[in-house]
N, C-alpha and C positions, 0 to 999 in steps of 0.2 A: 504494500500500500504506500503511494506516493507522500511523501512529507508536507503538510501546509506550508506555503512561503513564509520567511520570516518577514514584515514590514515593520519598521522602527521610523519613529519623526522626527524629525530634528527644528526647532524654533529658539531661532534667539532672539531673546527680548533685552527689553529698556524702559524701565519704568511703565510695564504696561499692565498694572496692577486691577485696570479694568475692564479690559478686555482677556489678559489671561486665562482665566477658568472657563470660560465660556469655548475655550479656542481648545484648550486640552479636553476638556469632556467631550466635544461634536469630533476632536482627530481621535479619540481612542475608540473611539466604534467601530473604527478602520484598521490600528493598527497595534503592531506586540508592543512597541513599547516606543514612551517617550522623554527625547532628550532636551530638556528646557536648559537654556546657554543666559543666564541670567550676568548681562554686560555692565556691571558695578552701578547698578539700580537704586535709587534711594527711597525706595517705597517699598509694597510686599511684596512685589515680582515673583520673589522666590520662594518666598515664606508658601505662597497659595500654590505655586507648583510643587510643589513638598508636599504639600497636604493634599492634592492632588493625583498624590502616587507615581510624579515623573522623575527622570532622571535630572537633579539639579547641577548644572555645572555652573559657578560664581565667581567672576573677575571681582576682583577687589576693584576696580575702578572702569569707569568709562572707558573700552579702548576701540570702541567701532564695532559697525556691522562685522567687517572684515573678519577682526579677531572672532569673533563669536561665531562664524561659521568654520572658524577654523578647527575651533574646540569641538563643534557640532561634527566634524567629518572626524578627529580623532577619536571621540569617543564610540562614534559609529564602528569605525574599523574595527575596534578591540569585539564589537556584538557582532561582526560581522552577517547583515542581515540581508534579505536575495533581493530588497529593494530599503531605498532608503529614499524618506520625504521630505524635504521641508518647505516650511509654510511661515508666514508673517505670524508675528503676536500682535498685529493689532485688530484683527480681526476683516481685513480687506477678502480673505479670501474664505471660500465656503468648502468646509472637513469634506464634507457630505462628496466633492467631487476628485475625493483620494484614487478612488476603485477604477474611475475611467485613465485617470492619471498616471496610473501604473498598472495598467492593463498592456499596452504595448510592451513594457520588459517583461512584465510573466509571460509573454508569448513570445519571448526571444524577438522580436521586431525592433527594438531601442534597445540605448546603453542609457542616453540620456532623453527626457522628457518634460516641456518645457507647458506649464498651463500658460496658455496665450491669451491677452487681454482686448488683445486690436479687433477693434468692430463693435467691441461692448460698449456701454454705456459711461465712458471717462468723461472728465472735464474737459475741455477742448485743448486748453494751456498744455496739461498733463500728456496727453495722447500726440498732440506736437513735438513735445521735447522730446519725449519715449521714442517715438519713431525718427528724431535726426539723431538721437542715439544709438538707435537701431541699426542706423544705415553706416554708420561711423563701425562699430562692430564686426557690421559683414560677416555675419557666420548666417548659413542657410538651411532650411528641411523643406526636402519639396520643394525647392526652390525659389523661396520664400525668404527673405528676411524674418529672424526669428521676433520674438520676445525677448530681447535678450537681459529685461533689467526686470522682468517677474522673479519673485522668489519664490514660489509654486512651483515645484521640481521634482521631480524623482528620478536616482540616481541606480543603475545597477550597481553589483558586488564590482565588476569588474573596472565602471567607472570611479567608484571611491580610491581602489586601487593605483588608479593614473592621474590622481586628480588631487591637485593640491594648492593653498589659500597664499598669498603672499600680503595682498591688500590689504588695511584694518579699516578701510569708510567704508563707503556705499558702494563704489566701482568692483566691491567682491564679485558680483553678480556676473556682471561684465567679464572678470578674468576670469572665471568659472569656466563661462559658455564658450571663453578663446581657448584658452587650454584645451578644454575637451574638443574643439575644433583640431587642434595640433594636431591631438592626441588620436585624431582621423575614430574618435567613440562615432556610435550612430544616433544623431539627436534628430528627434519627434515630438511636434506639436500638437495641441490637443486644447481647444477653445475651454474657457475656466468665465464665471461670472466674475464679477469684480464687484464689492460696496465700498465709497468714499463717501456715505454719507457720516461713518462715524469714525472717519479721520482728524473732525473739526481739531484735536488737541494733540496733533500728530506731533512727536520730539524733531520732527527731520523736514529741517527747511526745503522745499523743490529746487527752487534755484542753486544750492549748495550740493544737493541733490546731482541735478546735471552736469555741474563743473566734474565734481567728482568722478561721474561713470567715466564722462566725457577724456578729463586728464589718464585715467587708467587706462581707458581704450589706446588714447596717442600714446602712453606710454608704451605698452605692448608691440602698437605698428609701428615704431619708433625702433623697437628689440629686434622685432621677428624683421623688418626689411628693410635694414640699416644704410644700403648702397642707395635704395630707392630712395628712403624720407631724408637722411642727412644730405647726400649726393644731389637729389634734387633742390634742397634749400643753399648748397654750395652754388649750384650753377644759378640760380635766382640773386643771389649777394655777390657772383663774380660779376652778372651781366648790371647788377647796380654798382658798381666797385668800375666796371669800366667807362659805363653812359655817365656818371661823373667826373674819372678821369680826365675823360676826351673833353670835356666842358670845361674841365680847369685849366687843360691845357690851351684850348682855345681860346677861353678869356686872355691866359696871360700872352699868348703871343701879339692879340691885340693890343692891350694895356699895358703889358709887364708888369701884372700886378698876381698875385695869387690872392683868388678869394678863398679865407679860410675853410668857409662851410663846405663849398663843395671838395674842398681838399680831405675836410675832416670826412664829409660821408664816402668817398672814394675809399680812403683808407682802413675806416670803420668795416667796410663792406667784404674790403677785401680780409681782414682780418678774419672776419666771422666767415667768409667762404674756404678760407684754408684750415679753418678750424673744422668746422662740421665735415668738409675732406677727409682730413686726421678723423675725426668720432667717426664718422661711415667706416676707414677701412680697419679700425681697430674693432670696434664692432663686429661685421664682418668677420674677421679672421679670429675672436673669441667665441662666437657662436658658431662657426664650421668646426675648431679643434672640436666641442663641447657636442659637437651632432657626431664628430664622429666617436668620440671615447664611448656615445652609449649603446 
C-alpha cells in the first residue's frame, strides 16, 4: 500500500498576531505539518502559533522576508516532506486552494508551482508594479511570464534540494523563482484568488516593496550575464566619454580654451566604461571557473 504524501507549510511572519491563527487553522486541513518563521515580532506572533500546534522558528530581531524563508527551507529539509508550501501570514491568500496547488508535483508534472494572481481582482497600482517586475525577472511556464513575486508556492523534495535563500527583504521571492530557473527545476502555474481587503495594516510599504524585488532581480542579471549588463553599460559610457571628447576638443581648437564640464564628463565616462570592462571580464571569468568546478 502506497504511503500518503508528506505536505508541510512553511509561513513567515511579522507581527501578524491577527491574522495568524486564522491562516494556520484553514493550512492545517491541508497539511502534516506546520513551520511558523516568526521574524523578531513584537507582539504574539509566536506565542498563538505555539499554541496552535506549529513548528515555531524565532529571530531574535527583525531580519527580512528573506531571512525567514531561509529558516522556513532549512527546517523543511531536516522533515524532508514530498511537497512543501508556503503561504503569506497575512492572510492575502486562501489554505482552502493548497490541494490544487500541489497537485501538479504529486503527479510528477512540476518541481516548482507558483499560485498566480494576474487577472484577479488586484489594485491597479499593485498588478502594475507586479507585472514590470514580472517582466524584469523573465522566468516563464507555458510561456508565460510567471508570478514571480506571489509567495503561494509549492516546492518539490527535489526542489528544496537545489534551492537556496541568499536575500533577507522582499526580493526572496524573486531569487527563488531565478534560481530554480538556473536550476532548469520544472515551474507550473496555477491561478490562486487573492484578498487585499485586509491588508489595510500591512508592515511592508509597496513602493519599498518594488525597489527591493526590483534591485534583486538587477542584481542576479547583473551575476548570471556579466559581458552582457557590464559590457553593454561600458560601451554606452565609452560612446559618452567620446561625443564629449570630440566636443572638447573642438571647442578648444576654436577658442583655445578647454571647457571644464565637458572635459570632466568625457573623463568621468571614460572612467566608468573601463571600469564596468574590468567588472564584466572579472565576473565572467569567476562565474565560468565556478560553473565548471560543479
Amino acid at each position: 500500500m502506497a504511503l500518503e504524501p508528506r505536505i508541510v507549510a512553511g509561513i513567515p511572519a511579522y507581527n501578524e498576531e491577527k491574522m495568524i491563527a486564522r491562516v494556520i487553522l484553514r493550512t492545517a486541513k491541508h497539511v502534516d505539518k506546520i513551520i511558523v518563521v516568526d521574524d523578531g515580532s513584537d507582539d504574539d506572533t509566536a506565542i498563538i502559533a505555539e499554541k496552535l500546534g506549529a513548528v515555531v522558528v524565532k529571530h531574535e530581531k527583525n531580519l527580512g522576508k528573506g531571512a525567514a524563508m531561509r529558516s522556513c527551507l532549512e527546517v523543511a529539509m531536516k522533515v524532508r516532506p514530498d511537497v512543501f508550501v508556503t503561504i503569506d501570514a497575512d492572510g492575502q491568500h486562501d489554505p482552502d486552494e493548497i490541494p490544487a496547488l500541489i497537485e501538479p508535483i504529486l503527479k510528477g508534472e512540476a518541481d516548482v508551482v507558483i499560485g498566480s494572481r494576474m487577472g484577479r481582482e488586484i489594485p491597479r497600482f499593485r498588478r502594475v508594479g507586479a507585472r514590470l517586475l514580472d517582466y524584469v525577472t523573465d522566468v516563464k511556464a507555458g510561456g508565460i511570464i510567471v508570478d514571480a513575486q506571489s509567495g503561494f508556492r509549492a516546492y518539490s523534495l527535489t526542489a528544496l534540494s537545489e534551492l537556496s535563500v541568499t536575500e533577507y527583504g522582499m526580493g526572496v521571492d524573486t531569487e527563488l523563482i531565478m534560481r530554480a530557473k538556473e536550476a532548469s527545476l520544472r515551474i507550473m502555474e496555477v491561478p490562486i484568488s487573492v484578498k487585499y481587503e485586509d491588508l489595510e495594516t500591512s508592515t511592508h510599504n509597496p513602493f519599498y516593496h518594488w525597489f527591493d524585488v526590483f534591485f534583486t532581480a538587477l542584481k542576479f542579471i547583473s551575476i548570471r550575464h556579466a559581458l552582457l549588463f557590464y559590457g553593454g553599460f561600458a560601451v554606452i559610457m565609452f560612446s559618452v566619454a567620446v561625443s564629449f571628447g570630440i566636443q572638447t576638443i573642438d571647442y578648444y581648437r576654436q577658442y583655445h580654451e578647454v571647457v571644464t564640464n565637458l572635459a570632466l564628463v568625457s573623463i568621468s565616462a571614460g572612467l566608468l566604461a573601463f571600469l564596468s570592462l574590468f567588472t564584466a571580464l572579472i565576473l565572467f571569468t569567476l562565474i565560468t571557473v565556478l560553473r565548471e568546478k560543479r
